[in-house]
N, C-alpha and C positions, 0 to 999 in steps of 0.2 A: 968178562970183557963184553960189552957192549956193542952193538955192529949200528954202523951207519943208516938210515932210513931217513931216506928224502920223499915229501909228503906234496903233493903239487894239489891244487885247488882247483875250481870249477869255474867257469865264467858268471859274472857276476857278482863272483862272493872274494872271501879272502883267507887267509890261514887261520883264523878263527873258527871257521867251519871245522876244524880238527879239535876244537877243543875237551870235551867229549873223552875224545881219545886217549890224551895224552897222560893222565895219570897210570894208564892201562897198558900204556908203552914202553914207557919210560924205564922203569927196572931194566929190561930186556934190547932196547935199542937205544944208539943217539940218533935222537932228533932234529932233521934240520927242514923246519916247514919254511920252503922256500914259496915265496908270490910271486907270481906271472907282472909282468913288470904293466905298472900304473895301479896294483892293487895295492900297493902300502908301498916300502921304502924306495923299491927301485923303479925310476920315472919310465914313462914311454917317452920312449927316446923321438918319435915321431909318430904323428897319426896312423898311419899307413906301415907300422912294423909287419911282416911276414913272418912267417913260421919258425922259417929256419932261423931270421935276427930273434926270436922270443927265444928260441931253443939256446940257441948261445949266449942269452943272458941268467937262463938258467944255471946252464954249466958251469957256465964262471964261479956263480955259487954254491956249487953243489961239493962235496966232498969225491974223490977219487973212488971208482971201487964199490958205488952203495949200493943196498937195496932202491927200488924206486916205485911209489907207490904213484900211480896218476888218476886224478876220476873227473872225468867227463872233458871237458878241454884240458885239464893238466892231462888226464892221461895221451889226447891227441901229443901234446909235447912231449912227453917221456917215451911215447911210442918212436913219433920223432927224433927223441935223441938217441934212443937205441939202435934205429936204424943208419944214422950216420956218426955215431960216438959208442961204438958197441966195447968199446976200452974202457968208457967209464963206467958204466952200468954193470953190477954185480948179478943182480936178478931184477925181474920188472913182474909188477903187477898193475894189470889193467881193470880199471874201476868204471863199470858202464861206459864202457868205450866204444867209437864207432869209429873204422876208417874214413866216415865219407855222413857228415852230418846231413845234407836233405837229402832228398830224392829223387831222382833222376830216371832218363828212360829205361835205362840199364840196373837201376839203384832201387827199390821197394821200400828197402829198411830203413830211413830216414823221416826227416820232419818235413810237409810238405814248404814249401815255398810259401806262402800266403801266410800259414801261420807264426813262421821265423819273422816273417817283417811285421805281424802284429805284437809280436815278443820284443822287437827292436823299437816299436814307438812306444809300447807304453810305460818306454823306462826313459823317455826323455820327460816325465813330469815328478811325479811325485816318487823318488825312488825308493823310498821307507816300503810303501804302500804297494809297489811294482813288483821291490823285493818279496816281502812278504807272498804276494797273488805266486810268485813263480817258485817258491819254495813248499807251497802245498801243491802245485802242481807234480813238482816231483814227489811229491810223497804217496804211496799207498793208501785209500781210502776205499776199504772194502765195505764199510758199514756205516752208520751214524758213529758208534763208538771212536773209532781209528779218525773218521774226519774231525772230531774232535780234539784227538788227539796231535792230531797234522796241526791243527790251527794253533796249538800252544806252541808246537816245537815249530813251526815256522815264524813263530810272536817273538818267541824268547831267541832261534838264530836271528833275527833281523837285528835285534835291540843289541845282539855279541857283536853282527859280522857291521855294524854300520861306527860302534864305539872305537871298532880298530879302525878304520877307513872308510871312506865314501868313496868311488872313483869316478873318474870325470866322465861323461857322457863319449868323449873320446875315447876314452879307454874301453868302454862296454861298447862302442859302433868298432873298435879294430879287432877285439877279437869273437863279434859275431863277424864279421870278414875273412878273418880266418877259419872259422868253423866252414861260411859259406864256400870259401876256395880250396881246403884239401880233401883228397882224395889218396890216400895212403892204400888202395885196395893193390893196387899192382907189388905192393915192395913189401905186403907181408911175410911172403914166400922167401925171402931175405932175411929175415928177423933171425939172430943167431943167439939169443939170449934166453934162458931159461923163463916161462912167463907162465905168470896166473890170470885169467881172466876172470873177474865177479864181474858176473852179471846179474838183474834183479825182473822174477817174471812180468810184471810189470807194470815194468819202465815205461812211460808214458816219452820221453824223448830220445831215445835210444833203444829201437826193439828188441825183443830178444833177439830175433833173430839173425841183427847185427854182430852179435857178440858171437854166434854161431860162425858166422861168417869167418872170424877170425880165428876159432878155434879150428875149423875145418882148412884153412891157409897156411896154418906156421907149419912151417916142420923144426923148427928148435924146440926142446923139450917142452912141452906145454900142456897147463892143467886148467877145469872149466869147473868153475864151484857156480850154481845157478839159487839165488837167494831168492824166497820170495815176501819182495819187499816191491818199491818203485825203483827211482834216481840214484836214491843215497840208499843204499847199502849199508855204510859202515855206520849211520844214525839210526837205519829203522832195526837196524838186527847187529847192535854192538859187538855183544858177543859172538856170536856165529861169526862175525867179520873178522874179529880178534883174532879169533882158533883158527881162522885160514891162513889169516896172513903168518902166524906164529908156525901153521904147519908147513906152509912155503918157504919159510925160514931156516927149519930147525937145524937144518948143517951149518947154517950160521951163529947159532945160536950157545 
């Protein structure tokens, strides 16, 4: 029997970013790669969606009871929905997660301001080309080798994630809006759901020591796997990603 795993996506991209995965899951889970709505089937219902309307358009599609995998804005929403739908959610795993995307006087571990809004204009032009620049920025480039490496896997994710979907310039300006508006720091200490956090050392937009943050907050059963990779985790270190999420699993399994 097969256990439920709902896969939530990143800003920017679409459930094609999972693809990779899916041969490697599949035996062992069902899969329901759900999109954050205006990234493929399900429309943005209005420019100006909020958190909480994204969350409940997830759930709508989600099955009863699943595991919930979320990485980087998906995980903001599955964080989100755990904390106010703790009925549906079986176990949660946080993928380069941050409660609180920039940085604030009170906040260190975020993206400064400046740079968010030069991430927000230079995907109103060419978004092949945007994609691509913000796909090696998440990735790991310790050497000439690996940036090499980044440059193909960000060539060949652009050419998967743009075949499934393009999303409207709306859609990428509402949920940098919501990165920029929540702050989920206070309601960790709420969280009643058993959670994985992957984090990756790094992470060029999500510091480590964000994901520290969080670990150090919950008090529901919680475990901290620390990759060193960037952004993507479950691309730059498959494997290793795999064995996590199978080990966070295995009573379901």
């Amino acid at each position: 029997m097969t256990v439920p795993l709902v896969l939530l996506h990143g800003w920017g991209v679409n459930a094609a970013i999972w693809n990779a995965l899916i041969p490697e899951l599949e035996p062992d889970f069902e899969l329901h790669l759900i999109e954050l709505p205006g990234y493929g089937a399900s429309a943005l219902a209005h420019p100006e969606m909020t958190l909480a309307e994204v969350t409940e358009n997830v759930l709508d599609q989600a099955p009863h009871q699943a595991i919930w995998a979320g990485w980087s804005l998906g995980g903001t929403v599955a964080l989100n929905a755990a904390l106010t739908h703790p009925e549906r959610i079986r176990k949660l795993q946080l993928i380069s997660t941050t409660p609180r995307f920039l940085t604030g006087t009170d906040w260190e571990h975020g993206v400064q301001k400046e740079a968010f809004e030069k991430l927000a204009i230079s995907f109103h032009g060419d978004y092949a080309k945007a994609l691509q620049s913000f796909l090696r920025l998440q990735l790991y480039q310790a050497d000439r080798a690996q940036q090499r490496i980044s440059r193909q896997i960000a060539k060949e994710l652009t050419t998967q994630l743009i075949a499934r979907h393009t999303p409207s310039v709306a859609t990428l300006q509402n949920g940098l809006a919501i990165l920029a508006n929540t702050d989920l720091r206070d309601q960790i200490p709420h969280l009643t759901i058993d959670t994985q956090i992957i984090a990756g050392k790094n992470d060029t937009l999500v510091p480590l020591a964000a994901s520290h943050f969080l670990y150090e907050n919950l008090t529901s059963p919680h475990s901290f796997i620390e990759m060193d990779t960037g952004h993507i985790p479950f691309l730059e270190s498959t494997k290793g990603y795999i064995e996590a999420l199978k080990r966070f699993s295995i009573t379901e399994l």
